[in-house]
C-alpha positions in Angstrom: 52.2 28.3 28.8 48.8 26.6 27.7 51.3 24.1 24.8 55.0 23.1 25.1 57.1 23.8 22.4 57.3 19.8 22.1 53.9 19.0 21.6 53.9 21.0 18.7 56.6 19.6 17.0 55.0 16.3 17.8 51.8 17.4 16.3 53.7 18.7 13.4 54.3 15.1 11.6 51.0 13.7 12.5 49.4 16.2 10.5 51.3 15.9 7.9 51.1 11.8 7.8 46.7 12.7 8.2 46.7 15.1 5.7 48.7 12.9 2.8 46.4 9.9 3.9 43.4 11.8 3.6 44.7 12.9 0.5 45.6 9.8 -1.3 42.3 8.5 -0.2 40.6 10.9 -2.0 42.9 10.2 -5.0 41.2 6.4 -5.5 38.3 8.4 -7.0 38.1 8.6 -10.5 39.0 12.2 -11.9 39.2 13.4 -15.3 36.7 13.3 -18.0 34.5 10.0 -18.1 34.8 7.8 -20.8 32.3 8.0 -23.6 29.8 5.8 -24.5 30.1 3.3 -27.0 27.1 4.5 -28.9 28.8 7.4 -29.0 31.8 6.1 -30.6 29.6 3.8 -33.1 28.1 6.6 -34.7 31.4 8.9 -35.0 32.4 5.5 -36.8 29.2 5.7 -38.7 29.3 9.1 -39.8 33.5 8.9 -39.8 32.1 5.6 -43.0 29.4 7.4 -44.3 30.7 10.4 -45.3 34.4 10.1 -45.2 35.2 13.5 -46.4 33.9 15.2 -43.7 36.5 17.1 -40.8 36.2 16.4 -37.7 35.0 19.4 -37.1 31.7 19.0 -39.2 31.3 15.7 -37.4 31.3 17.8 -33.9 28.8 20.4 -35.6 27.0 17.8 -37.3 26.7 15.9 -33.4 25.8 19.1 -31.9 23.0 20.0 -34.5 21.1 16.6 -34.4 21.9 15.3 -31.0 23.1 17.9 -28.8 26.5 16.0 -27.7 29.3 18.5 -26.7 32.3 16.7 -28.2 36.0 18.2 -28.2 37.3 17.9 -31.7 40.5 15.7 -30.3 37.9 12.6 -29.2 36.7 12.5 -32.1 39.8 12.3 -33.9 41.3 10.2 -31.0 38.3 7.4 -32.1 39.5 7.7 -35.3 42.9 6.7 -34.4 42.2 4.2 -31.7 40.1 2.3 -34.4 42.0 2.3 -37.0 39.3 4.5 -39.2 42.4 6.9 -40.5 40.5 7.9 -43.7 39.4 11.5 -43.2 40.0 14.6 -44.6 42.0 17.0 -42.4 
């Protein structure tokens, strides 16, 4: 027998203790979406001012058409709520 039985169940925790360390390690990185810039969130104020009317949706196309930004339609509502800019048409 090359192993004995006990060896292996030593081994067996160890792993398991490396792989979680390793693991959690890897969690101190940031993950998820970065944060958008605060240019960014001045002018979906600006436009969210100037033309307070407008959807959120036409402020994505409208971001898209002149700038080229890729914004989901929930951060651009989510700047409207976080500051306090709750005039907008639904």
């Amino acid at each position: 027998m090359i192993v004995q039985p006990a060896t292996i169940l030593d081994w067996r925790p160890r792993r398991y203790k490396d792989f979680w360390t390793l693991k959690v390690a890897a969690g101190t990185r940031k993950t998820g979406r970065p944060p958008i810039d605060e240019d960014t969130i001045s002018l979906i104020q600006r436009i969210n001012r100037e033309n307070p009317l407008w959807t959120a949706r036409r402020i994505q196309g409208e971001l898209y058409r002149s700038a080229g930004m890729r914004l989901h339609l929930d951060t651009i509502r989510n700047t409207w709520f976080a500051n306090d800019q709750i005039h907008y048409a639904p």
